[in-house]
Structures are given as C-alpha cells and as structure tokens.
mmCIF file of the N, C-alpha and C atoms, coordinates in Angstrom:
data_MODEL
# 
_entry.id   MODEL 
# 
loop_
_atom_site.group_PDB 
_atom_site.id 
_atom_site.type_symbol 
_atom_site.label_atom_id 
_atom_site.label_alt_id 
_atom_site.label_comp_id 
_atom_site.label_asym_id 
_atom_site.label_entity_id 
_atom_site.label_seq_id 
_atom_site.pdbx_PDB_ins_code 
_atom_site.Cartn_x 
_atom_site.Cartn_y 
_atom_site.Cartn_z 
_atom_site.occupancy 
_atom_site.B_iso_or_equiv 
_atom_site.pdbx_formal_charge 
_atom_site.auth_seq_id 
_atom_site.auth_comp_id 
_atom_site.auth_asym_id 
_atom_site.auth_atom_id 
_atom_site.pdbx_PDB_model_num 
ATOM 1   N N  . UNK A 1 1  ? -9.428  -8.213  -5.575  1.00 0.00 ? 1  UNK A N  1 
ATOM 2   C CA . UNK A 1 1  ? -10.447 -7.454  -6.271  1.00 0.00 ? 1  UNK A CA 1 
ATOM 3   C C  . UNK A 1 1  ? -11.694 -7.481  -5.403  1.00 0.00 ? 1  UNK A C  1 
ATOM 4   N N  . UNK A 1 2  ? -12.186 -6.285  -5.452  1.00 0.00 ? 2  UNK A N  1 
ATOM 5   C CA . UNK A 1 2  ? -13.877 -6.213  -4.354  1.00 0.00 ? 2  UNK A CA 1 
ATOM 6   C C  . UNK A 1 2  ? -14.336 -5.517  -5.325  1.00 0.00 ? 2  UNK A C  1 
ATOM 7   N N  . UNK A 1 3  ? -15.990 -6.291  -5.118  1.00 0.00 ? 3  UNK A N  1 
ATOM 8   C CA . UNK A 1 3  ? -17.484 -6.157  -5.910  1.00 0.00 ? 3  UNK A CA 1 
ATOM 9   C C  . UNK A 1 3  ? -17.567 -4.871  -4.784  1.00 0.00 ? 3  UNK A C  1 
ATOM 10  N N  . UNK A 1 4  ? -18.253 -4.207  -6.121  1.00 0.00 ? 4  UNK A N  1 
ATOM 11  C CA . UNK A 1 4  ? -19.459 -3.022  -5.896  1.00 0.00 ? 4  UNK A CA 1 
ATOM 12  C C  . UNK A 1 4  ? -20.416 -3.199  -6.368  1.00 0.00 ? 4  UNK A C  1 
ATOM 13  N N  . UNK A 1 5  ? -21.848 -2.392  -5.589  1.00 0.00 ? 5  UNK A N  1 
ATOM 14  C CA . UNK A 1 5  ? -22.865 -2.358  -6.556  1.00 0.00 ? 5  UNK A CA 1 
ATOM 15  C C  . UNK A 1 5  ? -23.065 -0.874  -6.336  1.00 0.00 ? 5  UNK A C  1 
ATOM 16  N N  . UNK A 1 6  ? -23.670 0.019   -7.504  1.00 0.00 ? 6  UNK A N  1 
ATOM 17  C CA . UNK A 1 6  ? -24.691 1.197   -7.614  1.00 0.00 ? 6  UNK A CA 1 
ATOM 18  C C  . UNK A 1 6  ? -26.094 1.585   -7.895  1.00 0.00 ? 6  UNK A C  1 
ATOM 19  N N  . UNK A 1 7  ? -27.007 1.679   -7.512  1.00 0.00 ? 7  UNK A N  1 
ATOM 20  C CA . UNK A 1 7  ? -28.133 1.633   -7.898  1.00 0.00 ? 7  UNK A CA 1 
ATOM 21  C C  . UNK A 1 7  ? -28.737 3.086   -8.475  1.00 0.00 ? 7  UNK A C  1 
ATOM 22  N N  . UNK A 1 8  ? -29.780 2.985   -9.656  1.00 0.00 ? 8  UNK A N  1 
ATOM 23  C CA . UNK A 1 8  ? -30.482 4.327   -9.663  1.00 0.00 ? 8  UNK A CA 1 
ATOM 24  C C  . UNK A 1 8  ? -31.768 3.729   -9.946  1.00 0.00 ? 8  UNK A C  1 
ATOM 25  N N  . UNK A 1 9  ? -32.686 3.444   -9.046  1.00 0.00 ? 9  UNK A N  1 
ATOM 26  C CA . UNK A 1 9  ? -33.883 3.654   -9.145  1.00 0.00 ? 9  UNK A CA 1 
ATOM 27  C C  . UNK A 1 9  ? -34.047 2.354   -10.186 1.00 0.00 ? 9  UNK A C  1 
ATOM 28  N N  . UNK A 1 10 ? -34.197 2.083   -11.459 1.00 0.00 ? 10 UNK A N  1 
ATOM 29  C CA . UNK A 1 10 ? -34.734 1.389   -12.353 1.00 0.00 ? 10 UNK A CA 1 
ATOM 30  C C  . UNK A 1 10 ? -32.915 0.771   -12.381 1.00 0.00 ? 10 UNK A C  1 
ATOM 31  N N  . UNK A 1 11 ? -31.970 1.152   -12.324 1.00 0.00 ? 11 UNK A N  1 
ATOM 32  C CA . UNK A 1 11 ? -30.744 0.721   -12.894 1.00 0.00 ? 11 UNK A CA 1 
ATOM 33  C C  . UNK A 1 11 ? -30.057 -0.119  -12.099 1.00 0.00 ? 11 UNK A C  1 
ATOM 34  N N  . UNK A 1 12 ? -29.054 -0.774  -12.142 1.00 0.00 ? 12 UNK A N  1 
ATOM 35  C CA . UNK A 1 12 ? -28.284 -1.653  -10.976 1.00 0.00 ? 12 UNK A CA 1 
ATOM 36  C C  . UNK A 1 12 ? -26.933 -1.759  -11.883 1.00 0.00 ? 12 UNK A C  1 
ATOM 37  N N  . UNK A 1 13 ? -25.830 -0.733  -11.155 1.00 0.00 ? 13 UNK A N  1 
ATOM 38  C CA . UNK A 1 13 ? -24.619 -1.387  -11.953 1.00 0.00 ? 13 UNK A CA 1 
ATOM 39  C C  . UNK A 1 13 ? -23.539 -2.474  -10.775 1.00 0.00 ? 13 UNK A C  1 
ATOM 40  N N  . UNK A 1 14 ? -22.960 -3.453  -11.349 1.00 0.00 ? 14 UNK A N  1 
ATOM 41  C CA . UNK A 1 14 ? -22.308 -4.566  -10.696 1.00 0.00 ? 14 UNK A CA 1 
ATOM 42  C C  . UNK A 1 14 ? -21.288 -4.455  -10.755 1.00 0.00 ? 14 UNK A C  1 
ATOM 43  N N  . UNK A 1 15 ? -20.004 -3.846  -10.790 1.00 0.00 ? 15 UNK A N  1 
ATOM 44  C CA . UNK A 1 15 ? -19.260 -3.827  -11.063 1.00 0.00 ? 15 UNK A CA 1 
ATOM 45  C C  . UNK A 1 15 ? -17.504 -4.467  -9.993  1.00 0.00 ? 15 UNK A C  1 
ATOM 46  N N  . UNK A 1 16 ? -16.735 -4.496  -10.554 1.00 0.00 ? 16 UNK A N  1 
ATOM 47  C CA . UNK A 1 16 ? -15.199 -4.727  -9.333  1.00 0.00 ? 16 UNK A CA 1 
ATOM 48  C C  . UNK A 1 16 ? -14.221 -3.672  -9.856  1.00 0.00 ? 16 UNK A C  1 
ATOM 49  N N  . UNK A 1 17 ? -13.714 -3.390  -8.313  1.00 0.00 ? 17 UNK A N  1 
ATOM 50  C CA . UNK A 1 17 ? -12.804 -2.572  -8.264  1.00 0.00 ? 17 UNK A CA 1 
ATOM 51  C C  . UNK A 1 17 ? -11.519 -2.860  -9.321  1.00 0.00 ? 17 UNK A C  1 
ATOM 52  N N  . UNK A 1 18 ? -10.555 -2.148  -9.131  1.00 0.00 ? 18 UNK A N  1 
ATOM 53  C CA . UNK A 1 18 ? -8.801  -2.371  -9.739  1.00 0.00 ? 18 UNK A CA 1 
ATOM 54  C C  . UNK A 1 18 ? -8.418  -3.291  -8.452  1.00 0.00 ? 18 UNK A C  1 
ATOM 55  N N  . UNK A 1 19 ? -7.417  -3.984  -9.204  1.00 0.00 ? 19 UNK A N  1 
ATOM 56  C CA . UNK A 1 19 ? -6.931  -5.222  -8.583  1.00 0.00 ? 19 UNK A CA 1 
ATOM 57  C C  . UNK A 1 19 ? -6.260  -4.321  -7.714  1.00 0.00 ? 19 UNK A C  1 
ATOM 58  N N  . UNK A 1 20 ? -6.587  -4.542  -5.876  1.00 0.00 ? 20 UNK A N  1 
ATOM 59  C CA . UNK A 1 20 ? -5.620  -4.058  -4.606  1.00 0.00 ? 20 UNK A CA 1 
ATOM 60  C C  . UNK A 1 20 ? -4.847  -4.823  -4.103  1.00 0.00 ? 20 UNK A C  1 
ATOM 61  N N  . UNK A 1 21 ? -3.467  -4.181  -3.868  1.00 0.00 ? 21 UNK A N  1 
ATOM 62  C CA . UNK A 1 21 ? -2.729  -5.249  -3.335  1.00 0.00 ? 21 UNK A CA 1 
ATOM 63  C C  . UNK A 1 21 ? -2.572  -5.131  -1.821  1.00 0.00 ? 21 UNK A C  1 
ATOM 64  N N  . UNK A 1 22 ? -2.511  -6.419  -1.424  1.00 0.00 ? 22 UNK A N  1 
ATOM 65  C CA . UNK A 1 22 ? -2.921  -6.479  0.292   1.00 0.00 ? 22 UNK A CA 1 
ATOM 66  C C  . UNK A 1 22 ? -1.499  -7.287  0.519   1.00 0.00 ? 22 UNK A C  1 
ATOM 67  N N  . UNK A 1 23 ? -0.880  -6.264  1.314   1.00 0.00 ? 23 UNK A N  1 
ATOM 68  C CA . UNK A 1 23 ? 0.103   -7.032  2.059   1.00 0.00 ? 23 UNK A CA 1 
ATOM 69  C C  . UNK A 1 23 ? 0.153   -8.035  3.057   1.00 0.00 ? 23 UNK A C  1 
ATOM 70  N N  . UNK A 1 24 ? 1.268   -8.863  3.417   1.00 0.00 ? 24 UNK A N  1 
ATOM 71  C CA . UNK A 1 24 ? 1.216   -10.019 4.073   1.00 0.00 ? 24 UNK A CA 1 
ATOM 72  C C  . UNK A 1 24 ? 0.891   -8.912  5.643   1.00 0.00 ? 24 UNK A C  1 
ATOM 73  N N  . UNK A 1 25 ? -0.096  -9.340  6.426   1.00 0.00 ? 25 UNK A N  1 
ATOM 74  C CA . UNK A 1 25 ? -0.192  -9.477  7.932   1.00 0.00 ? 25 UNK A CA 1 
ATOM 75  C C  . UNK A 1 25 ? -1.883  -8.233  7.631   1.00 0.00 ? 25 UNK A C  1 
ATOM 76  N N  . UNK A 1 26 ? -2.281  -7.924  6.698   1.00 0.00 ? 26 UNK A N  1 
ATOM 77  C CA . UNK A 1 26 ? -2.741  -6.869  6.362   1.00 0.00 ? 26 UNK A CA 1 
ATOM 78  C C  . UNK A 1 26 ? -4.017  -7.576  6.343   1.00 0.00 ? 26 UNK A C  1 
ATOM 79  N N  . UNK A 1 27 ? -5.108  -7.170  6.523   1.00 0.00 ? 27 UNK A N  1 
ATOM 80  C CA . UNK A 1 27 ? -6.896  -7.534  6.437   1.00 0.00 ? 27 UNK A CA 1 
ATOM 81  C C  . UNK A 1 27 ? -7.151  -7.302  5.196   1.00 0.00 ? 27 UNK A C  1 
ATOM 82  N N  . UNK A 1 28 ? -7.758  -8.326  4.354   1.00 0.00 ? 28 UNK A N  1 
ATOM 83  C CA . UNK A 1 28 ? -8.128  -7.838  2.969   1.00 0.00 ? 28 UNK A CA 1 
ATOM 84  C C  . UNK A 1 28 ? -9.747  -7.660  3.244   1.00 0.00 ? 28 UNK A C  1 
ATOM 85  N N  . UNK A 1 29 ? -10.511 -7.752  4.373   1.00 0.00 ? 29 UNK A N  1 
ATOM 86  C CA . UNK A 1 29 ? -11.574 -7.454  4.948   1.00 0.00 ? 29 UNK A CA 1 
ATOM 87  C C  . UNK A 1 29 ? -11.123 -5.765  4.743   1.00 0.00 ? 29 UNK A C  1 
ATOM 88  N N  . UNK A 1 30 ? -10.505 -5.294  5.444   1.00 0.00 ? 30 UNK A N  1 
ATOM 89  C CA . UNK A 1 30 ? -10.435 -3.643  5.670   1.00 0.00 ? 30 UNK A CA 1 
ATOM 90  C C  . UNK A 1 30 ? -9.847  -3.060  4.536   1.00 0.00 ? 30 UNK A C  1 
ATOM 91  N N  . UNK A 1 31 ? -9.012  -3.596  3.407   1.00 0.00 ? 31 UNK A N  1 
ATOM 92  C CA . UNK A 1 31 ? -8.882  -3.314  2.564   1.00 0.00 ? 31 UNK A CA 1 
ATOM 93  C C  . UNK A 1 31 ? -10.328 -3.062  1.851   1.00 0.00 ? 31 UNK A C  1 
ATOM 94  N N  . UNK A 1 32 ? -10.945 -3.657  1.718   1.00 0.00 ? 32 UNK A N  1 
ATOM 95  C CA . UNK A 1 32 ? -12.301 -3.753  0.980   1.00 0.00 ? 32 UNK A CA 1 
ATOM 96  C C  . UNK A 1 32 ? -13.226 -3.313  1.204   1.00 0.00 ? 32 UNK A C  1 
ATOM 97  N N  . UNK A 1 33 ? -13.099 -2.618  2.813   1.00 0.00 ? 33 UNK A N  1 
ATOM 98  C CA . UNK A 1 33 ? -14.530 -1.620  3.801   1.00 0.00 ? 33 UNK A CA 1 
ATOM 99  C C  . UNK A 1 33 ? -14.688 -0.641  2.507   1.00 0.00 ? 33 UNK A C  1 
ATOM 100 N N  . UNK A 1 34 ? -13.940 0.469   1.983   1.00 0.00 ? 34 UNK A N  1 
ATOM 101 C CA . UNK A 1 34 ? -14.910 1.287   1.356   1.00 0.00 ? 34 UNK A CA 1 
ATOM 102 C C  . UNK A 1 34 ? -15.870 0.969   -0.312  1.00 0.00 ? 34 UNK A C  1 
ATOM 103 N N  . UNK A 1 35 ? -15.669 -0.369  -0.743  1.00 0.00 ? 35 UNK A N  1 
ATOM 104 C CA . UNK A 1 35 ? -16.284 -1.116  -1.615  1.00 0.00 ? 35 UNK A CA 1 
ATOM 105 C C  . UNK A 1 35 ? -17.575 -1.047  -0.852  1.00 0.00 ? 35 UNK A C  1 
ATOM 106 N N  . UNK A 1 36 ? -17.295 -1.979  0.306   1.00 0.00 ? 36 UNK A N  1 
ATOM 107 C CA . UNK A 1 36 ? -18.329 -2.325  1.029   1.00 0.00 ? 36 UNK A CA 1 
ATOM 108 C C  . UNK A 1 36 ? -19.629 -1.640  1.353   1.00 0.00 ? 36 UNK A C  1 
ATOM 109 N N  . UNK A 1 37 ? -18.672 -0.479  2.146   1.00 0.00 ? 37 UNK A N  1 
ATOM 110 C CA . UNK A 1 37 ? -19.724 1.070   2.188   1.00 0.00 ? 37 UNK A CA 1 
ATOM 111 C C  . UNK A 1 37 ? -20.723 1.380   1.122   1.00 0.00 ? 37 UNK A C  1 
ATOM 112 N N  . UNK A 1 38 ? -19.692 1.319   -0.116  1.00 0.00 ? 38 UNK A N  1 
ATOM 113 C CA . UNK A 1 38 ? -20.423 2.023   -0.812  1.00 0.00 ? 38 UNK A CA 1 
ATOM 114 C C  . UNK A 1 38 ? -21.252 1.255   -1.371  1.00 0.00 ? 38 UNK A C  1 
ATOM 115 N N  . UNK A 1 39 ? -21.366 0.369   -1.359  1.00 0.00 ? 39 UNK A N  1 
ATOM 116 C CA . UNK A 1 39 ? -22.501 -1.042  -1.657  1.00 0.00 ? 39 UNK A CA 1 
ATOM 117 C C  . UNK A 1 39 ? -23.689 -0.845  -0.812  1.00 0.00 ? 39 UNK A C  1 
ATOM 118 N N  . UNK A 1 40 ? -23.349 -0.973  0.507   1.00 0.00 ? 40 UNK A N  1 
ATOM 119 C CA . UNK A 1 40 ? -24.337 -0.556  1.552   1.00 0.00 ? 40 UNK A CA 1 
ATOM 120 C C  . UNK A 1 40 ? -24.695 0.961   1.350   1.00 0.00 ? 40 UNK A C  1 
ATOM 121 N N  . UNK A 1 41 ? -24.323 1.781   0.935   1.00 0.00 ? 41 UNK A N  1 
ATOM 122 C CA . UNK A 1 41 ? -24.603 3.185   0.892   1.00 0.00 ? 41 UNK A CA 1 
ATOM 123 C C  . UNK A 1 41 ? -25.976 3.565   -0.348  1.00 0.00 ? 41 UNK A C  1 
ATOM 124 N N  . UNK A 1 42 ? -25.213 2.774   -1.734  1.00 0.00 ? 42 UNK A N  1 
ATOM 125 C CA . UNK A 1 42 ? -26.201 3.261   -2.992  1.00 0.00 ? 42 UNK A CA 1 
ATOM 126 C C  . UNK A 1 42 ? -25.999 1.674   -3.436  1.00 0.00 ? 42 UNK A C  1 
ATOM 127 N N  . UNK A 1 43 ? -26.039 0.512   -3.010  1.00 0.00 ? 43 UNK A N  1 
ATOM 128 C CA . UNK A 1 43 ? -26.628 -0.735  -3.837  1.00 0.00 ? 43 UNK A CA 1 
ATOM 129 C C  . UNK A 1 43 ? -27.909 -0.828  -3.693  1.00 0.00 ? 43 UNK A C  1 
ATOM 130 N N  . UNK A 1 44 ? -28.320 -0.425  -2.640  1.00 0.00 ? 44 UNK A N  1 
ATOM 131 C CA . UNK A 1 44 ? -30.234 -1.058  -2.291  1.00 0.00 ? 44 UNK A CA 1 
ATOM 132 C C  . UNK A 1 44 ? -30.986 -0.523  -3.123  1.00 0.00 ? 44 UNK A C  1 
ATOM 133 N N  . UNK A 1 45 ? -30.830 0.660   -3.742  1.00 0.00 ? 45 UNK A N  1 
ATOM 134 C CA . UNK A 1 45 ? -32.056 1.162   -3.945  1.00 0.00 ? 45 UNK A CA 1 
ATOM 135 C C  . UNK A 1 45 ? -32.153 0.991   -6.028  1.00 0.00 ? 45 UNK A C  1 
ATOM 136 N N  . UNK A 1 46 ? -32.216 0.297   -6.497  1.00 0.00 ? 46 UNK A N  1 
ATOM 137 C CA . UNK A 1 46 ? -32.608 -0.201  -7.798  1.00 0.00 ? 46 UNK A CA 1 
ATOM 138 C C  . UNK A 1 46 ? -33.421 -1.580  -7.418  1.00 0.00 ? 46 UNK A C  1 
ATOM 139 N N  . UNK A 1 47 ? -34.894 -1.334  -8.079  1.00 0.00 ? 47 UNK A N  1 
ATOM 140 C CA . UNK A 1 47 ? -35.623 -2.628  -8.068  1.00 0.00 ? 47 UNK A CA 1 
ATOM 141 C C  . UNK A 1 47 ? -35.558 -3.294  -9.347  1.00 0.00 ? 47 UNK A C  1 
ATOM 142 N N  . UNK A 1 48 ? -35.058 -4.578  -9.120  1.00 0.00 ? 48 UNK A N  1 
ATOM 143 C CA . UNK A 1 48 ? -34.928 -5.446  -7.873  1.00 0.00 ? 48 UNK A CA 1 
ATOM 144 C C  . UNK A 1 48 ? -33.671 -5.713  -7.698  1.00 0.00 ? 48 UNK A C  1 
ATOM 145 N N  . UNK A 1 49 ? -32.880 -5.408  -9.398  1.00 0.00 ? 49 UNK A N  1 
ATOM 146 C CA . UNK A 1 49 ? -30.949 -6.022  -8.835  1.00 0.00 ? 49 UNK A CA 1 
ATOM 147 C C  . UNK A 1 49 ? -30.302 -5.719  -7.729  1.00 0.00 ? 49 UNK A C  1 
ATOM 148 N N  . UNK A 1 50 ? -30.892 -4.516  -7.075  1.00 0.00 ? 50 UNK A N  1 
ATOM 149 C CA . UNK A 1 50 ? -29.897 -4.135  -6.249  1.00 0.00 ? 50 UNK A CA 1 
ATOM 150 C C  . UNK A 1 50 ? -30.482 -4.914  -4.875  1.00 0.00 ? 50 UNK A C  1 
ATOM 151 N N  . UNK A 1 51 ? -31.434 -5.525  -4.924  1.00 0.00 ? 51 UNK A N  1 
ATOM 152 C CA . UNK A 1 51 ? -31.579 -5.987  -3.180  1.00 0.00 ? 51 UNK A CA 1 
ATOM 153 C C  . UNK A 1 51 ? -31.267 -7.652  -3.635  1.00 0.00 ? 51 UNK A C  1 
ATOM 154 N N  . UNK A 1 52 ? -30.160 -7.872  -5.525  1.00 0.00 ? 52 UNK A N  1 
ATOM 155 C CA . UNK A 1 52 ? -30.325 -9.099  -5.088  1.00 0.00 ? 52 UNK A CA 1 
ATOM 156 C C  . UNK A 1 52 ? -28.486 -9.254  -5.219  1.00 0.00 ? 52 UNK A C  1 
ATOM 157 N N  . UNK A 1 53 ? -28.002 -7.629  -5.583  1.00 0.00 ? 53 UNK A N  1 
ATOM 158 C CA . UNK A 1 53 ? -26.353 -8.014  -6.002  1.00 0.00 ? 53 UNK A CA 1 
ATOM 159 C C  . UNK A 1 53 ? -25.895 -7.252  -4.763  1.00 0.00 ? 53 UNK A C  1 
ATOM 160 N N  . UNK A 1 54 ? -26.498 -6.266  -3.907  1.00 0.00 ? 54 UNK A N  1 
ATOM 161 C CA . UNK A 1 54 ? -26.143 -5.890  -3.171  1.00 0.00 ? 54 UNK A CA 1 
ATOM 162 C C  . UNK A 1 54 ? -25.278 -6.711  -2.318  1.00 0.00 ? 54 UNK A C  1 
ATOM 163 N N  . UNK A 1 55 ? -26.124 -7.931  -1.361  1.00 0.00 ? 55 UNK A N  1 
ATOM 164 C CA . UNK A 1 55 ? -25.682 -8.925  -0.597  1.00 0.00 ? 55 UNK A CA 1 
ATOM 165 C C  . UNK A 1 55 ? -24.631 -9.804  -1.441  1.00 0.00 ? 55 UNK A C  1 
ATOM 166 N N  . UNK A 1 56 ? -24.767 -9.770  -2.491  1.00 0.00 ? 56 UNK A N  1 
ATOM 167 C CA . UNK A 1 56 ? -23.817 -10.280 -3.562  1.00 0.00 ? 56 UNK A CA 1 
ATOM 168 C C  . UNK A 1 56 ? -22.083 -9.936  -2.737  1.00 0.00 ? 56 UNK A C  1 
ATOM 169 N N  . UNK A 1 57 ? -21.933 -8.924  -3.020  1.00 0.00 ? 57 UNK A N  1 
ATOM 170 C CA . UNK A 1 57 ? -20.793 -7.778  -2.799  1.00 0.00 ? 57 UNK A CA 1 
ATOM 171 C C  . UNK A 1 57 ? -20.491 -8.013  -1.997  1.00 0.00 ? 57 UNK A C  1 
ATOM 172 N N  . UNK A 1 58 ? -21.189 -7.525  -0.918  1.00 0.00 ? 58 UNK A N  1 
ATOM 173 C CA . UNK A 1 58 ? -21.272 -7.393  0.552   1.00 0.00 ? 58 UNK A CA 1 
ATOM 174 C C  . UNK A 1 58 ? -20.570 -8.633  1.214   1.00 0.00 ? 58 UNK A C  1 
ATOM 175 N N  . UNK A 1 59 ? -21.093 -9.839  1.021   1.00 0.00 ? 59 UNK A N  1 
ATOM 176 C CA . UNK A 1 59 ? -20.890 -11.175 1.446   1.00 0.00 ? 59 UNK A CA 1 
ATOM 177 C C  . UNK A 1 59 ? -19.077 -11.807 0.539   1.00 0.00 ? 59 UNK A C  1 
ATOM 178 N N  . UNK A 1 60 ? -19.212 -11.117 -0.627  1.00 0.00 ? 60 UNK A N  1 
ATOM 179 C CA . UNK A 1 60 ? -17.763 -11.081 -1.043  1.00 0.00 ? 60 UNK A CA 1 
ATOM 180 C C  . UNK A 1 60 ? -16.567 -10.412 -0.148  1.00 0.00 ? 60 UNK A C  1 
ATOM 181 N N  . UNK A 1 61 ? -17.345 -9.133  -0.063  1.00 0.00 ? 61 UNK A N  1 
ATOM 182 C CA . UNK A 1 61 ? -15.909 -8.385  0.137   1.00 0.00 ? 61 UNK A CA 1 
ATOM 183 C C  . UNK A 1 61 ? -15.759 -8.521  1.851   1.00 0.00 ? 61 UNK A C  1 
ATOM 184 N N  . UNK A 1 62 ? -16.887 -8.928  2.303   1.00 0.00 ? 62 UNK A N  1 
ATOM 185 C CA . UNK A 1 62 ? -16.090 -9.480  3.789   1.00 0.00 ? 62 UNK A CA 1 
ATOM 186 C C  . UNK A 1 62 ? -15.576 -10.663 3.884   1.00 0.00 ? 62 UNK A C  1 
ATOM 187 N N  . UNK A 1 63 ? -15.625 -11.489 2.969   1.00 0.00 ? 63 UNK A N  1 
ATOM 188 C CA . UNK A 1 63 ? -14.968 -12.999 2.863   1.00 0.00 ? 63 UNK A CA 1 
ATOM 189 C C  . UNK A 1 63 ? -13.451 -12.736 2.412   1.00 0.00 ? 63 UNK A C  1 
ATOM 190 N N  . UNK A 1 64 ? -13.201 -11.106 1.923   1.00 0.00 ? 64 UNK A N  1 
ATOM 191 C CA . UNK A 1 64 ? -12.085 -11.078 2.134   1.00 0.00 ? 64 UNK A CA 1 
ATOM 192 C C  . UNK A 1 64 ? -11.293 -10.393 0.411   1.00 0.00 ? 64 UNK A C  1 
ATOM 193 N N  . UNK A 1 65 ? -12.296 -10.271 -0.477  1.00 0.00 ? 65 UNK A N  1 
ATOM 194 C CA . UNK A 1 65 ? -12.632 -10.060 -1.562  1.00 0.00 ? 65 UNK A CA 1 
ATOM 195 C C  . UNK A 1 65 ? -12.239 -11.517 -2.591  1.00 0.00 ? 65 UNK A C  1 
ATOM 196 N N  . UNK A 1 66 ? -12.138 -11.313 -4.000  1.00 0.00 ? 66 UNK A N  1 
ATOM 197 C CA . UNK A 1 66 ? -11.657 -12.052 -4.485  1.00 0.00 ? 66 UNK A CA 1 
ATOM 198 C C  . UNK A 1 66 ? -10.077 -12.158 -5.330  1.00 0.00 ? 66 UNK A C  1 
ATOM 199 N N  . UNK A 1 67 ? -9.292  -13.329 -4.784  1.00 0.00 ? 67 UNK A N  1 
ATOM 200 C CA . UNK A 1 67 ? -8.116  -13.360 -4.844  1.00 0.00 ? 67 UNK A CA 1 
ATOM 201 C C  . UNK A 1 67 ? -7.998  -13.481 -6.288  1.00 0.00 ? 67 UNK A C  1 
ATOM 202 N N  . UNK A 1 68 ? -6.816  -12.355 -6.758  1.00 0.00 ? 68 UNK A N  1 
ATOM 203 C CA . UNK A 1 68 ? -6.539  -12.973 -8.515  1.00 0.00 ? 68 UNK A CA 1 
ATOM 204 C C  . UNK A 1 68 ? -5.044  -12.929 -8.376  1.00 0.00 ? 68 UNK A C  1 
ATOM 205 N N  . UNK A 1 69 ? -4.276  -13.513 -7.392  1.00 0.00 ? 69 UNK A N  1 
ATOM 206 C CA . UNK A 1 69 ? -2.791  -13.136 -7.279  1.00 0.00 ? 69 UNK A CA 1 
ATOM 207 C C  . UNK A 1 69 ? -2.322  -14.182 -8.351  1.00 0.00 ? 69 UNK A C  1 
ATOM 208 N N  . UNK A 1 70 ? -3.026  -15.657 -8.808  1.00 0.00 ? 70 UNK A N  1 
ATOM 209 C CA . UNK A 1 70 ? -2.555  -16.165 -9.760  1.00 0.00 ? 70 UNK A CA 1 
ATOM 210 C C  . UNK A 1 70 ? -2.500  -15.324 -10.938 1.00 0.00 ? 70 UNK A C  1 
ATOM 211 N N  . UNK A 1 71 ? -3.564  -14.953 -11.269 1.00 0.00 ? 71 UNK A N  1 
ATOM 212 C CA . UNK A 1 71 ? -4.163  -14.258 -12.731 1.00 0.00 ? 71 UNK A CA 1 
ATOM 213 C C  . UNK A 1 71 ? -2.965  -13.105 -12.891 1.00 0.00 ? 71 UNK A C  1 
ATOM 214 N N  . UNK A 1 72 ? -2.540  -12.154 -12.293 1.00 0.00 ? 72 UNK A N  1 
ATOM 215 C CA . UNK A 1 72 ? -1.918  -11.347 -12.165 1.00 0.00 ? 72 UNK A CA 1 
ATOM 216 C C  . UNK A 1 72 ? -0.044  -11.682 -12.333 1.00 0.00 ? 72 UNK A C  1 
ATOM 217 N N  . UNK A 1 73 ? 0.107   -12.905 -11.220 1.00 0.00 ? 73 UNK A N  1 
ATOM 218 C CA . UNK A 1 73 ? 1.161   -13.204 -11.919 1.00 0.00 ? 73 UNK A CA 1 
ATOM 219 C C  . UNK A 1 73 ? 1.430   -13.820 -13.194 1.00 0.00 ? 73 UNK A C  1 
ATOM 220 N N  . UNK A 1 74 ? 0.620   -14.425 -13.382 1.00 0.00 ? 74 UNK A N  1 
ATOM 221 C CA . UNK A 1 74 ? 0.787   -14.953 -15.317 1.00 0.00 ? 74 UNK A CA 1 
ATOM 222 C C  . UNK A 1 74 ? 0.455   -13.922 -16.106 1.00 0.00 ? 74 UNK A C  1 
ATOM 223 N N  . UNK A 1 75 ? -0.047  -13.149 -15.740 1.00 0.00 ? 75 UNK A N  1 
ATOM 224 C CA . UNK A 1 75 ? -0.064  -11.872 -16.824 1.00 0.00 ? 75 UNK A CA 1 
ATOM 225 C C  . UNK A 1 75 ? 1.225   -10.943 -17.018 1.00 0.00 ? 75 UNK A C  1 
ATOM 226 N N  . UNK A 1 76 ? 2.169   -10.870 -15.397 1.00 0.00 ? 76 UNK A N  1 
ATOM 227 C CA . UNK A 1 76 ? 3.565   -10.139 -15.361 1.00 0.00 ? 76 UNK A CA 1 
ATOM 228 C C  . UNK A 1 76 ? 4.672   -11.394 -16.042 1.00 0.00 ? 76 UNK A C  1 
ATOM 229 N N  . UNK A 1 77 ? 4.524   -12.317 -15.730 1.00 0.00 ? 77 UNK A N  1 
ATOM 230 C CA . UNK A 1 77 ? 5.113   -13.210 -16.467 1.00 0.00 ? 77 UNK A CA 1 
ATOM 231 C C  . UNK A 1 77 ? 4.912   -13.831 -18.326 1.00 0.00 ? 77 UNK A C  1 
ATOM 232 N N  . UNK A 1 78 ? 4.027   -13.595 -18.645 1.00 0.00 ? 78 UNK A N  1 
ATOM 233 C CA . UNK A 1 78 ? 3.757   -13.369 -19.937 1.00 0.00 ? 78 UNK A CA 1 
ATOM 234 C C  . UNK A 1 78 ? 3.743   -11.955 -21.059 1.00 0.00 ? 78 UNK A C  1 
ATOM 235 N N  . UNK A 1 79 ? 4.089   -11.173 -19.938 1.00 0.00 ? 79 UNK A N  1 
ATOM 236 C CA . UNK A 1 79 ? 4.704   -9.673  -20.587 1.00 0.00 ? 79 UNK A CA 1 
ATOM 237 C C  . UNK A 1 79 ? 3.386   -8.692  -20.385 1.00 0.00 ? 79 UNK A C  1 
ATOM 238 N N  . UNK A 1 80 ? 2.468   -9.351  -20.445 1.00 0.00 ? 80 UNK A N  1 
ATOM 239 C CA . UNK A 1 80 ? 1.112   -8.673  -20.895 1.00 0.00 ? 80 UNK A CA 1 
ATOM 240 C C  . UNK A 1 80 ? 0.106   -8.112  -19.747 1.00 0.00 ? 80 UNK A C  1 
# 
C-alpha cells in the first residue's frame, strides 16, 4: 500500500492507495513512483498539512511503501 497526499489551498487530503501487488524480483520503490509523483505534484500546496504529510508519503513510498501481505492473507484465509 502507498500514501498519497492532495492539497487544495485550505484542504489536505491523506489518503493510501488499493493494496498493489509487487512481485518477487520487482521494486516496490517503482511500483509506488506514481503515488509518489502525485504527492510531489499536488501535496505541497495546502497550508500547513500538506508541507507536513507531504514528506510523510514521500519518505513512505520510497522506503518501499507499506507492507500488508500479512493483513491480506488472514483476510483470504478467513473468507472475508
């Protein structure tokens, strides 16, 4: 999963993508570039959340995003 942010001026939305699945040998860094972008593109500009969730994101989704492969399998394994 990779953080986004959007900004409008007075607004700041925070939000994460749909869970992506990243195959074995695969960059979950480059999986996550157009999160990224678009963080860097329209996160900055809401004062002040966005110059403080922006780097938020940003610093996530190049670390590779965040792993929920547990969460996901107990959810296919519990039916739900």
């Amino acid at each position: 999963v990779y953080g986004y942010c959007v900004s409008f001026l007075i607004m700041t939305l925070k939000r994460s993508s749909a869970v992506t699945f990243v195959r074995a040998g695969q960059s979950p860094v480059v999986a996550g570039l157009g999160w990224t972008l678009l963080s860097l593109t329209l996160g900055w500009w809401g004062f002040p959340w966005g110059f403080i969730y922006t780097p938020m994101v940003v610093v996530q989704n190049l670390g590779g995003g965040k792993d929920v492969t547990v969460d996901v399998m107990h959810a296919l394994e519990s039916g739900g």
